[in-house]
C-alpha positions as CSV (number, residue, x, y, z in Angstrom):
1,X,216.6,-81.0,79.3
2,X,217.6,-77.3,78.7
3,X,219.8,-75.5,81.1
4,X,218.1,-72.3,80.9
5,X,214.6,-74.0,81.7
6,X,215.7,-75.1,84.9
7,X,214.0,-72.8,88.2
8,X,214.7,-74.1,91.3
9,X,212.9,-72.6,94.9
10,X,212.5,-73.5,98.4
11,X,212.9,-71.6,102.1
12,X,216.8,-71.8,102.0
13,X,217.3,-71.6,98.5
14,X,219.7,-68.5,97.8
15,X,220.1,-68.2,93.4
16,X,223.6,-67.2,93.4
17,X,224.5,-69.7,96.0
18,X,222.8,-72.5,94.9
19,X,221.6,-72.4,90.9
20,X,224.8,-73.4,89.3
21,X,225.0,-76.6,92.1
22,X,221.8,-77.7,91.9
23,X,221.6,-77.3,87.7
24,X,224.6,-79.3,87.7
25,X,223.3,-81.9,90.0
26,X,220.0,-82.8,87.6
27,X,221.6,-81.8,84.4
28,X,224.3,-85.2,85.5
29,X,221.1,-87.3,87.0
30,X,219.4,-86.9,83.8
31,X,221.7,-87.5,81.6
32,X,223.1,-90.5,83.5
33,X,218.9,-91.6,83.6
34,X,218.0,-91.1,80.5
35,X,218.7,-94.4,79.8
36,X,215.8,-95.9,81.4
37,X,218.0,-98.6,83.5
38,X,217.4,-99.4,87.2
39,X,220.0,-97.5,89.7
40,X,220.5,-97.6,93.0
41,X,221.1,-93.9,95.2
42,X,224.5,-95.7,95.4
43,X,225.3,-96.1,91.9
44,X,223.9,-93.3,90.8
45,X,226.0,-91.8,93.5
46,X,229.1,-93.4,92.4
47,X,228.4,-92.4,88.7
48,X,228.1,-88.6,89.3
49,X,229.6,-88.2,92.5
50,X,226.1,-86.2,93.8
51,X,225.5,-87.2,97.5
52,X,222.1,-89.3,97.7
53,X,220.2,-87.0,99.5
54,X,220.6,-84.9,96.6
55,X,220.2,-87.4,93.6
56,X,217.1,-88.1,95.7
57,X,215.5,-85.0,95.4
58,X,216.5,-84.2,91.8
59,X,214.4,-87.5,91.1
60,X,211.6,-85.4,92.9
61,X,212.1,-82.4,90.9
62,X,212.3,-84.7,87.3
63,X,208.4,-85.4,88.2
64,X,207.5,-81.8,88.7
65,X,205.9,-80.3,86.0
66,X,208.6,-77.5,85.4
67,X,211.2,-80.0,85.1
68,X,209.3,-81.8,82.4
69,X,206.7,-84.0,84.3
70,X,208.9,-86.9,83.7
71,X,207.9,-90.7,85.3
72,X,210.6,-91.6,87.7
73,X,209.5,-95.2,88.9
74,X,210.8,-96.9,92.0
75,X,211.0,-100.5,93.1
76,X,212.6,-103.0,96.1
77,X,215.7,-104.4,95.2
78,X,215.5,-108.1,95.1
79,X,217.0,-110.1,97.4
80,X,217.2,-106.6,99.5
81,X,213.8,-106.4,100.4
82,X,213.8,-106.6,104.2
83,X,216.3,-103.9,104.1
84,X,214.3,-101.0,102.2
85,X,216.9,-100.8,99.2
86,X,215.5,-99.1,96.7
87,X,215.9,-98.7,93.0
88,X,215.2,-95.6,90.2
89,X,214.2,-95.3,86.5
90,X,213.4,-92.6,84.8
91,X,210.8,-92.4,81.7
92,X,211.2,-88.9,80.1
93,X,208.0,-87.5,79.2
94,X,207.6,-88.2,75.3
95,X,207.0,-84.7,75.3
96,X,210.7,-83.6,76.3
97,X,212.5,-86.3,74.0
98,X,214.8,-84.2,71.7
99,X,214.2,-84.4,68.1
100,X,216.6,-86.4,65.9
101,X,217.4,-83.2,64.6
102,X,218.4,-81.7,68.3
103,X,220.2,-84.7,68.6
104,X,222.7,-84.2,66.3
105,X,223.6,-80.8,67.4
């Protein structure tokens, strides 16, 4: 994902209050995601230091198409069912997957 891609809106949205935040806040999600294992809000949380409610929406904003129409799946934790934990992976659209070239740079 490419910094200078990124456009974020909404009613309270205010750019030079709240693009360099909000960048940095999926810019960490997805590069802690990328991987494609199964997190919790909590340990994604604890791993970036983002509060949930906000890790939460940047998984929204991964499936939007201008933030790469990625697949972010969700499932019940086992053996928290009855307690609506939840966990997150994200695919990344095979269509945003750098290059091995890119990745070398």
């Amino acid at each position: 994902m490419k910094q200078t891609e990124l456009r974020f809106n909404g009613p309270d949205y205010d750019k030079k209050l709240d693009q360099a935040r909000l960048t940095g806040q999926i810019l960490r999600i997805y590069d802690l995601m990328i991987d494609e294992q199964w997190r919790t809000l909590q340990k994604i949380q604890d791993l970036t230091g983002d509060p949930q409610a906000s890790i939460s929406a940047q998984l929204r904003h991964l499936r939007k198409k201008r933030f790469g129409r990625n697949i972010v799946e969700k499932r019940r934790v086992f053996g928290m069912e009855e307690k609506g934990l939840f966990e997150y992976k994200l695919i990344v659209n095979s269509h945003n997957k750098p290059s091995a070239n890119e990745v070398r740079e």
